[in-house]
C-alpha positions in Angstrom: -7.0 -0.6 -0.9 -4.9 0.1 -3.9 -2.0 -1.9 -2.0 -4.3 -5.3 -1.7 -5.4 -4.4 -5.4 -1.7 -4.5 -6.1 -0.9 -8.1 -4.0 -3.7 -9.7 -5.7 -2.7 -8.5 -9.6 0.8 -9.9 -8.3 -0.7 -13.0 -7.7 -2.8 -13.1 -10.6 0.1 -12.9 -12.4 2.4 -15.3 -11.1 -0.4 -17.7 -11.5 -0.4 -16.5 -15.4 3.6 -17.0 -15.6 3.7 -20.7 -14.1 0.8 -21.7 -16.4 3.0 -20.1 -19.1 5.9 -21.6 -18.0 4.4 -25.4 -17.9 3.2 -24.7 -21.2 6.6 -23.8 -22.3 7.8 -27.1 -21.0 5.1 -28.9 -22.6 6.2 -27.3 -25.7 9.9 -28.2 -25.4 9.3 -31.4 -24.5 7.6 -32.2 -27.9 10.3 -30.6 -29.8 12.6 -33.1 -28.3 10.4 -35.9 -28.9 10.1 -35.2 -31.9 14.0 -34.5 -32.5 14.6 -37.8 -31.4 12.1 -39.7 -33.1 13.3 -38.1 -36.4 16.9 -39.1 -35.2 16.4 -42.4 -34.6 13.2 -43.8 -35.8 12.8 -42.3 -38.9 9.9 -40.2 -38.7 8.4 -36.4 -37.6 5.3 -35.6 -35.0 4.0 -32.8 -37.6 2.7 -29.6 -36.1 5.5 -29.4 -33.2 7.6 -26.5 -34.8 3.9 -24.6 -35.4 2.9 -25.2 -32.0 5.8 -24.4 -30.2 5.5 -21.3 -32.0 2.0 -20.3 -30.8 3.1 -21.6 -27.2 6.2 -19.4 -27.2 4.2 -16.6 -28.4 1.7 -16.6 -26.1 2.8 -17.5 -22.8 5.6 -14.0 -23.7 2.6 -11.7 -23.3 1.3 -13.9 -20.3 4.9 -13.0 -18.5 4.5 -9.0 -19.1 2.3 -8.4 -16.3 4.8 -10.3 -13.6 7.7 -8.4 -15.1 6.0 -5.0 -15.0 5.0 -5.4 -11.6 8.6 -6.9 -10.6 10.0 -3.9 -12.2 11.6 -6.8 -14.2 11.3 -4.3 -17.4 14.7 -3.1 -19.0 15.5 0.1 -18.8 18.3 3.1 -19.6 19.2 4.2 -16.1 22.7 5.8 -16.7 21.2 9.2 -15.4 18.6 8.1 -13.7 20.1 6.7 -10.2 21.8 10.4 -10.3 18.6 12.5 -10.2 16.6 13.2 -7.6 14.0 11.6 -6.2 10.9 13.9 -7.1 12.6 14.0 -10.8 13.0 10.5 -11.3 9.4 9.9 -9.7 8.0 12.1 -12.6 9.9 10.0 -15.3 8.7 6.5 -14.2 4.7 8.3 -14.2 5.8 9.7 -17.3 7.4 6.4 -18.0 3.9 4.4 -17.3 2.0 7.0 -19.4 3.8 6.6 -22.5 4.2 2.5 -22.4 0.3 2.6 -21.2 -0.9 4.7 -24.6 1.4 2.2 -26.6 0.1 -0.9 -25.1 -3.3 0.3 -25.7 -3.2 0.8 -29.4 -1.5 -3.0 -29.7 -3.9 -4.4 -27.2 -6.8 -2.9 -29.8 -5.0 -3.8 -33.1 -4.7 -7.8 -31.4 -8.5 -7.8 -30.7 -9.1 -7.0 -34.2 -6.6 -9.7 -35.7 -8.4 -12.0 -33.1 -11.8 -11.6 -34.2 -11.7 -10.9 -37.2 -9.6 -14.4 -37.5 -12.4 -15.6 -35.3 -15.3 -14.1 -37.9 -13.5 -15.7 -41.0 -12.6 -19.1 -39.6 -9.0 -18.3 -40.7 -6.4 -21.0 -40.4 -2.4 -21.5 -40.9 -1.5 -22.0 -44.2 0.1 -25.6 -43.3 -0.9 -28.7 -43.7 -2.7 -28.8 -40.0 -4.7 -25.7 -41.3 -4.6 -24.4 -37.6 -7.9 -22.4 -36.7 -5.8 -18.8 -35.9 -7.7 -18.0 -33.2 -7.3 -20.3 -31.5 -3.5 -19.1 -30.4 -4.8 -15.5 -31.3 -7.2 -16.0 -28.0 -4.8 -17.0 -25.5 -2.2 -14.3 -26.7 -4.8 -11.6 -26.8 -5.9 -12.7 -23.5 -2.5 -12.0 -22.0 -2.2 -8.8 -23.5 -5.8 -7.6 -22.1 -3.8 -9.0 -18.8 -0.4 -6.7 -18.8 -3.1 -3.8 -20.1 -5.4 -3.9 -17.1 -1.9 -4.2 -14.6 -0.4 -1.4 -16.5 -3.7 0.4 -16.4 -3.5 0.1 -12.0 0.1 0.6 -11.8 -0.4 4.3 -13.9 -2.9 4.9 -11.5 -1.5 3.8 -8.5 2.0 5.7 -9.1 -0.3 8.8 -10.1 -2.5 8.6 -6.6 1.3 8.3 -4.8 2.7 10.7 -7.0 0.1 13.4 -6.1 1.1 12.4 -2.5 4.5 13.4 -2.9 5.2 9.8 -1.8 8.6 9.6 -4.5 9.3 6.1 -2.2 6.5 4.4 -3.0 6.5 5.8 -6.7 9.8 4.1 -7.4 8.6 1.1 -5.6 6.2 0.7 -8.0 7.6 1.1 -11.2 11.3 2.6 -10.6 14.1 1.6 -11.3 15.2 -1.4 -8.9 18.6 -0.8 -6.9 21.4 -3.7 -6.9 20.2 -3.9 -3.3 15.9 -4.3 -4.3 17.3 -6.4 -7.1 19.3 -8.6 -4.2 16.2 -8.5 -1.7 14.2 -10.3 -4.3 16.4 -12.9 -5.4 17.5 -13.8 -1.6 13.8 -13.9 -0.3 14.6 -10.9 2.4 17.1 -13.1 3.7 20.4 -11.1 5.7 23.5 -10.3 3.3 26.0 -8.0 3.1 26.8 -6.5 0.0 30.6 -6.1 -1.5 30.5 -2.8 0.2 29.8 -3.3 3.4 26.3 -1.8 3.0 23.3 -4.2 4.0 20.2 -4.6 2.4 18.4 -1.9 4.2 21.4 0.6 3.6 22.8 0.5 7.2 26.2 0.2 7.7 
């Protein structure tokens, strides 16, 4: 059960990042138009700096989910790779704890900036006079996203954690190995590291 609820928040989420990622393209495209237009016509689309700002804004917290569940998060792991596995188990818990009490104070702080921009018709101080919640909305939204996955993925590594499962612990928010990071990028596909050592970790 908790492994489905896991393949469908993955899939959730890559849904989130492409619709992120069109929007980014939308948003650099109009940059460019308008770089060019200024360039050689003469004149400015106005509002393409302010809205490429919201667009980049947003779309970041759309992407947190993916990279927490792709382990994608960077992290310090000069001692960690050296420790063993029930220790290091224990740190990424500990590790999901602490960015899980974090993420829930700035998840509650963003719905309060959101409605209360909502509640008081607030609106950019430019000459578009941008409703603010407008952005707000979409980049609270993918806050309340990563916060729910975080949420599961404390959970889940706590349930296999209490198993003494330290495999499936790391799997789900370790630290990735060259080889995990290797798997990923090559689609499961057979290669042979510079060591000799193969992607399953038989020589």
């Amino acid at each position: 059960m908790l492994a489905s609820i896991h393949a469908r928040l993955e899939h959730i989420s890559r849904l989130a990042v492409w619709v992120g990622g069109a929007a980014l393209m939308a948003a650099a495209f109009m940059v460019t138009v308008d770089v060019l237009f200024r360039k050689f016509v003469g004149w400015t689309m106005s509002g393409s700096d302010e809205y490429s700002g919201y667009v980049f804004s947003a779309t970041t917290t759309w992407a947190y989910s993916f990279c927490l569940l792709h382990r994608s998060n960077v992290r310090i792991d000069a001692l960690y790779s050296l420790l063993p596995r029930p220790v290091s188990a224990c740190l990424d818990v500990v590790g999901c704890i602490l960015l899980l009490y974090y993420m829930s104070i700035m998840t509650y702080y963003a719905g309060i900036s959101f409605f209360d921009s909502y509640e008081n018709n607030s609106v950019s101080i430019t000459t578009l006079a941008t409703p603010q919640w407008i952005p707000q909305l979409f980049w609270f939204v993918g806050l309340v996203l990563f916060l729910v996955t975080l949420i599961f993925v404390t959970l889940y590594t706590l349930v296999a954690l209490l198993q003494r499962n330290w495999e499936l612990v790391g799997k789900i928010a370790g630290v990735p190995s060259i080889a995990d990071v290797i798997e990923e990028e090559t689609h499961g596909q057979d290669v042979v590291l510079a060591t000799g050592e193969t992607l399953d970790r038989t020589k």
